[in-house]
ZADO-1210 file (C-alpha; in nm, 4 decimals, padded with zeros to 6 digits):
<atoms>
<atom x="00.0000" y="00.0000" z="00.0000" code="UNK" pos="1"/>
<atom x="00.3155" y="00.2584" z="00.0920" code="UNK" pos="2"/>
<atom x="00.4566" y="00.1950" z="-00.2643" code="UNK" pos="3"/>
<atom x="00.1242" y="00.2985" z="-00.3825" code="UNK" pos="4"/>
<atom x="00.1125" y="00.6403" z="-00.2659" code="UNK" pos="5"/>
<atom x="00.4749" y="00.6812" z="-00.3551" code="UNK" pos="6"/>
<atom x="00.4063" y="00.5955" z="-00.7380" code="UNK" pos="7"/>
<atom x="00.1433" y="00.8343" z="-00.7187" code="UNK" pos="8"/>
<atom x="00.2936" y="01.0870" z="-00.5621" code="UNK" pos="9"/>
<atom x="00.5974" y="01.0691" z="-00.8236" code="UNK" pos="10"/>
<atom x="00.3145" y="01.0470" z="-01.1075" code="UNK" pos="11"/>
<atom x="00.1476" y="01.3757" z="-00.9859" code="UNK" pos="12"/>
<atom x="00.4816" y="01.5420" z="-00.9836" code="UNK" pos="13"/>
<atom x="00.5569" y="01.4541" z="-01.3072" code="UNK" pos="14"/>
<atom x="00.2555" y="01.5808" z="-01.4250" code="UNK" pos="15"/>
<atom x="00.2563" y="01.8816" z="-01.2783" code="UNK" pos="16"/>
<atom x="00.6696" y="01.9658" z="-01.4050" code="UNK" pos="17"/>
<atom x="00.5092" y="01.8837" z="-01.7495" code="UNK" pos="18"/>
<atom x="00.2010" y="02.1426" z="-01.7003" code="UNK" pos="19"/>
<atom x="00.4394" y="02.3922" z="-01.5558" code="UNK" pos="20"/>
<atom x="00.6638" y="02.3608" z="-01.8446" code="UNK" pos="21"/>
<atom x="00.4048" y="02.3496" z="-02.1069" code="UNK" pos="22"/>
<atom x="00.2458" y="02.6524" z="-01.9620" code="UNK" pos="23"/>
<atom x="00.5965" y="02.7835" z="-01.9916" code="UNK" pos="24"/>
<atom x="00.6138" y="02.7563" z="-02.2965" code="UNK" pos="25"/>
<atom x="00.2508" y="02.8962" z="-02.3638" code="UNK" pos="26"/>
<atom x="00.3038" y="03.1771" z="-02.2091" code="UNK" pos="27"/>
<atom x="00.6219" y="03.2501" z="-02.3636" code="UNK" pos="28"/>
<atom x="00.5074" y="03.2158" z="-02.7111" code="UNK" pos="29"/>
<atom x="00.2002" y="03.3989" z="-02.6630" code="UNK" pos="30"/>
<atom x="00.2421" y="03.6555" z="-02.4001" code="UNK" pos="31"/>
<atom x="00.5853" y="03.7297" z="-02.3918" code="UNK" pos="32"/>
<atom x="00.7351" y="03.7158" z="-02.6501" code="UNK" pos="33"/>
<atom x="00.4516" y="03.6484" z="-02.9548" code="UNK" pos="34"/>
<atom x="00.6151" y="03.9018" z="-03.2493" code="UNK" pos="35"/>
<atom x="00.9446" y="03.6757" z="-03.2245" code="UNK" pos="36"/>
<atom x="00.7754" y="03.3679" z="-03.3180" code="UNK" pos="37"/>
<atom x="00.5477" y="03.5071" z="-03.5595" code="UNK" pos="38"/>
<atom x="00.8300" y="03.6082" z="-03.7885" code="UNK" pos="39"/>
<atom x="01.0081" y="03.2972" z="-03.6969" code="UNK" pos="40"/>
<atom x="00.7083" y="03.0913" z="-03.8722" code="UNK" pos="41"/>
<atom x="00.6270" y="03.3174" z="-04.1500" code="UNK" pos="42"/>
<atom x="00.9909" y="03.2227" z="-04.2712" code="UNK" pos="43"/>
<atom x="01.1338" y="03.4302" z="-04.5300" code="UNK" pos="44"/>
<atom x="00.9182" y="03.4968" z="-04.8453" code="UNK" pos="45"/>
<atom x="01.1285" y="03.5712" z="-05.1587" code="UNK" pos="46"/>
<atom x="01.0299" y="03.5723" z="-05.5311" code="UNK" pos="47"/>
<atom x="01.1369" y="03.3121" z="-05.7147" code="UNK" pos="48"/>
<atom x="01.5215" y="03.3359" z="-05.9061" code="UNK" pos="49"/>
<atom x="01.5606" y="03.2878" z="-06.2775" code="UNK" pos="50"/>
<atom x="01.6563" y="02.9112" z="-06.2505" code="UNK" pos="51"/>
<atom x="01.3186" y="02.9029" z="-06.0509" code="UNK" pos="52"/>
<atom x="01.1112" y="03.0910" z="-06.3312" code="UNK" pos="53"/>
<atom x="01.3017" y="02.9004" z="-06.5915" code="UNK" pos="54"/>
<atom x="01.1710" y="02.6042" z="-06.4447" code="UNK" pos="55"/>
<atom x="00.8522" y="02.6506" z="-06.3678" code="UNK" pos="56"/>
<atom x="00.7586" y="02.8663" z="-06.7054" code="UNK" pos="57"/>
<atom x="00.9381" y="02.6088" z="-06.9029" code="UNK" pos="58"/>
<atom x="01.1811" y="02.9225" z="-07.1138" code="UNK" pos="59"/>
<atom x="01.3891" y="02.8444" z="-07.3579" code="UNK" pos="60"/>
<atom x="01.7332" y="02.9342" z="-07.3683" code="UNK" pos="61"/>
<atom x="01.6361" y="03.3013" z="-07.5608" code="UNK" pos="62"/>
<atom x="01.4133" y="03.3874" z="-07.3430" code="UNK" pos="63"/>
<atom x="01.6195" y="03.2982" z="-07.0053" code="UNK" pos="64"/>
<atom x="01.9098" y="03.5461" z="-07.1243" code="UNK" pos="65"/>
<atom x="01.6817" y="03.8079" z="-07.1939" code="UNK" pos="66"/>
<atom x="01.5141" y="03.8095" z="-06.8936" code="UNK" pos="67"/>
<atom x="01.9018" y="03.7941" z="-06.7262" code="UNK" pos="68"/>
<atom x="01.9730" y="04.1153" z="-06.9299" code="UNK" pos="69"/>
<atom x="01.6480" y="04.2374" z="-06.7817" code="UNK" pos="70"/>
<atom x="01.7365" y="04.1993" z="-06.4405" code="UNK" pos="71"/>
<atom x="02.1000" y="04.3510" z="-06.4925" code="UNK" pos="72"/>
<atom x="01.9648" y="04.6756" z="-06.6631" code="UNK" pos="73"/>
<atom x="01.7491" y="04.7112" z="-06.3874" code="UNK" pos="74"/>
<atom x="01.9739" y="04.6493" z="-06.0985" code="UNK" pos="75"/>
<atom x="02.1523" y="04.9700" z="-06.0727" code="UNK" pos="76"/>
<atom x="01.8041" y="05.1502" z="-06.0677" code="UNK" pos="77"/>
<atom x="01.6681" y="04.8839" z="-05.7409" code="UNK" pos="78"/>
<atom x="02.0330" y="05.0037" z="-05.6110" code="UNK" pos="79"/>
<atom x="01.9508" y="05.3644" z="-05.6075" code="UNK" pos="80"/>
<atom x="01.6228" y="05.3375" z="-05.5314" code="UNK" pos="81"/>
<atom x="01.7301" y="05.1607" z="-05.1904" code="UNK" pos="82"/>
<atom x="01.9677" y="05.3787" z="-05.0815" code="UNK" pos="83"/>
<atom x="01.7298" y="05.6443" z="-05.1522" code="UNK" pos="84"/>
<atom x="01.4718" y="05.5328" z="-04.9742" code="UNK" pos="85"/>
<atom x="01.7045" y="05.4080" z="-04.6413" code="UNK" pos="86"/>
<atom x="01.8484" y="05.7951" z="-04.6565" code="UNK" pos="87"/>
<atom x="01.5128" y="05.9262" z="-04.6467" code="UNK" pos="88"/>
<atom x="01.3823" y="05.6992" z="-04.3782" code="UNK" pos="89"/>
<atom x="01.7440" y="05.8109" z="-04.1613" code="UNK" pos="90"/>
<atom x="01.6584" y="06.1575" z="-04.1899" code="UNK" pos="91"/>
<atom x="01.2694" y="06.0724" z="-04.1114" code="UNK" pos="92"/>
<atom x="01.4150" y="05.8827" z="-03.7860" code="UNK" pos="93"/>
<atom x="01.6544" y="06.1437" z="-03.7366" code="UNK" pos="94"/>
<atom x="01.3602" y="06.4027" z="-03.7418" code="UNK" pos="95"/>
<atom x="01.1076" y="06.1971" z="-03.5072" code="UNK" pos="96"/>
<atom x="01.4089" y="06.1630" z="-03.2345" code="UNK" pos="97"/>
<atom x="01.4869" y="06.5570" z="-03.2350" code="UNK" pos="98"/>
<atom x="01.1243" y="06.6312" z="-03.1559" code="UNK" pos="99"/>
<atom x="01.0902" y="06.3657" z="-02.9138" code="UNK" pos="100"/>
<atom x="01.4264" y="06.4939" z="-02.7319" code="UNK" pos="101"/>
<atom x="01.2743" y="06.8587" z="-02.7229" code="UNK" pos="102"/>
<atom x="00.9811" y="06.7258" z="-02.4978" code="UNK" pos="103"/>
<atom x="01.1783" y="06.4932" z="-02.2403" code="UNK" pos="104"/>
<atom x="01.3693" y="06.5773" z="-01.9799" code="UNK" pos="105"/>
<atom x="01.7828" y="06.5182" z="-01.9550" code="UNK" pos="106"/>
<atom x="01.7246" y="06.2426" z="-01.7315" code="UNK" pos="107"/>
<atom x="01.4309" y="06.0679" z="-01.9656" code="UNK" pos="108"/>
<atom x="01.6641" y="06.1558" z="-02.2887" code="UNK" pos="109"/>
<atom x="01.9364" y="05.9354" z="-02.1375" code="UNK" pos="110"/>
<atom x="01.6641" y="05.6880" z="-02.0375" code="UNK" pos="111"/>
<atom x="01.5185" y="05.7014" z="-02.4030" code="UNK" pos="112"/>
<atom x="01.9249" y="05.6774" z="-02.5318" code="UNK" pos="113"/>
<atom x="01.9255" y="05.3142" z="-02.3169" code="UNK" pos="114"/>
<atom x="01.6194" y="05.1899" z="-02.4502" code="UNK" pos="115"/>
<atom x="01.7030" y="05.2584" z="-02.8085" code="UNK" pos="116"/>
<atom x="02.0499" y="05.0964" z="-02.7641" code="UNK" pos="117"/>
<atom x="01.8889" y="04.7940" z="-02.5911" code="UNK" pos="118"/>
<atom x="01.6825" y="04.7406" z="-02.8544" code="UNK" pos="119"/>
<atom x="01.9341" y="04.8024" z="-03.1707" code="UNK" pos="120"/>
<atom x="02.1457" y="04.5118" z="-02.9606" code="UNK" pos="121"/>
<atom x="01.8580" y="04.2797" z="-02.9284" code="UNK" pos="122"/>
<atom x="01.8034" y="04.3748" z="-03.3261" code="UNK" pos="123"/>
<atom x="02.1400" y="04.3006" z="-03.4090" code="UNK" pos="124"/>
<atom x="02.1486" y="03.9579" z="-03.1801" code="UNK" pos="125"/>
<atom x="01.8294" y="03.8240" z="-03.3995" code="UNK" pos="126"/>
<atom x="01.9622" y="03.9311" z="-03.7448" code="UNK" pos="127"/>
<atom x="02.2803" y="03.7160" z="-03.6298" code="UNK" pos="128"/>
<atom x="02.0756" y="03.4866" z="-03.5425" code="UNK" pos="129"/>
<atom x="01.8663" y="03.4478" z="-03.8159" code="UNK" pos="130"/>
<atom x="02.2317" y="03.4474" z="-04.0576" code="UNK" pos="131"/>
<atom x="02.3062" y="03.1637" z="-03.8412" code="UNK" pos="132"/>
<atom x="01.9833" y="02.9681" z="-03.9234" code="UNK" pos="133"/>
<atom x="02.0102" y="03.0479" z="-04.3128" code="UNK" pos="134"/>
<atom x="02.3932" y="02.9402" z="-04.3197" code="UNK" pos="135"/>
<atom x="02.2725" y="02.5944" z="-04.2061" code="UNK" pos="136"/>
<atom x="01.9953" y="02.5705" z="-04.3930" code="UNK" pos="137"/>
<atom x="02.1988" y="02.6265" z="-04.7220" code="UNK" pos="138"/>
<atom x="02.5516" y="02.4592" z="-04.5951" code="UNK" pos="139"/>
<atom x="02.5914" y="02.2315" z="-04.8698" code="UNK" pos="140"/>
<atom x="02.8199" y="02.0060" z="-04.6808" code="UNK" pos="141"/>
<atom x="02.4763" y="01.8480" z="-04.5308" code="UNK" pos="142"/>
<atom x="02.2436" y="01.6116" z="-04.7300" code="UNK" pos="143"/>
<atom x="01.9478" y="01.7697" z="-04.8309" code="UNK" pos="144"/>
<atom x="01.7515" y="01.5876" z="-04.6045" code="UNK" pos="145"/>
<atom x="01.9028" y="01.7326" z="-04.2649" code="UNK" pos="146"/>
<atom x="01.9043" y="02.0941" z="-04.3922" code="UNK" pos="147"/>
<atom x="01.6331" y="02.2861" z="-04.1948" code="UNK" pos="148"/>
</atoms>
């Protein structure tokens, strides 16, 4: 009869630890920390290359190279067009933070300084993060069947 209790005793444990950690886990996901794993499973979206389109439109030769040329005529255009667009979204930023700074205090501008750091290191720590997960996921020294 003793060893009975014991066994369940050890059984409710064990299911408790397992509802603790799976609530862990919920709560994590959900309340936490739910943008993270959003992006995580959205995964990253590209259009499809020119071996890709070849493919799948069946293109002849002719056709492949001309849409190559296309894509090289129009590169230095997407090229200027991006670094437009990041210098005008700087200066934007740049504009926001100097009206912000005129309404806080010394003390909340060095508060405000922290925060923005903090978060342009956590930034930084996913993007490295997220290199790290595409660099195994296109090693080609693994099988295709353990890339991830």
């Amino acid at each position: 009869m003793n060893n009975r209790y014991r066994l369940w005793i050890v059984l409710s444990l064990l299911v408790a630890f397992a509802a603790g950690v799976l609530g862990g886990i919920f709560a994590e996901r959900t309340i936490l920390h739910p943008r993270h794993h959003t992006r995580v499973q959205r995964g990253s979206a590209h259009p499809p290359d020119l071996e890709e389109m070849a493919r799948d439109l069946g293109l002849s030769p002719a056709q492949k190279e001309g849409i190559q040329r296309i894509f090289e005529s129009n590169d230095v255009k997407f090229k200027e067009l991006y670094t437009e667009m990041h210098n005008r979204l700087a200066a934007l930023r740049s504009e926001i933070q100097t009206q912000i700074d005129a309404l806080l205090t010394p003390e909340q501008k060095q508060k405000m300084e922290a925060i923005i750091a903090k978060h342009g290191e956590q930034r930084n720590k996913e993007s490295e993060q997220e290199g790290n997960r595409n660099e195994r996921k296109a090693s080609p020294d693994k099988p295709e069947g353990e890339r991830q």
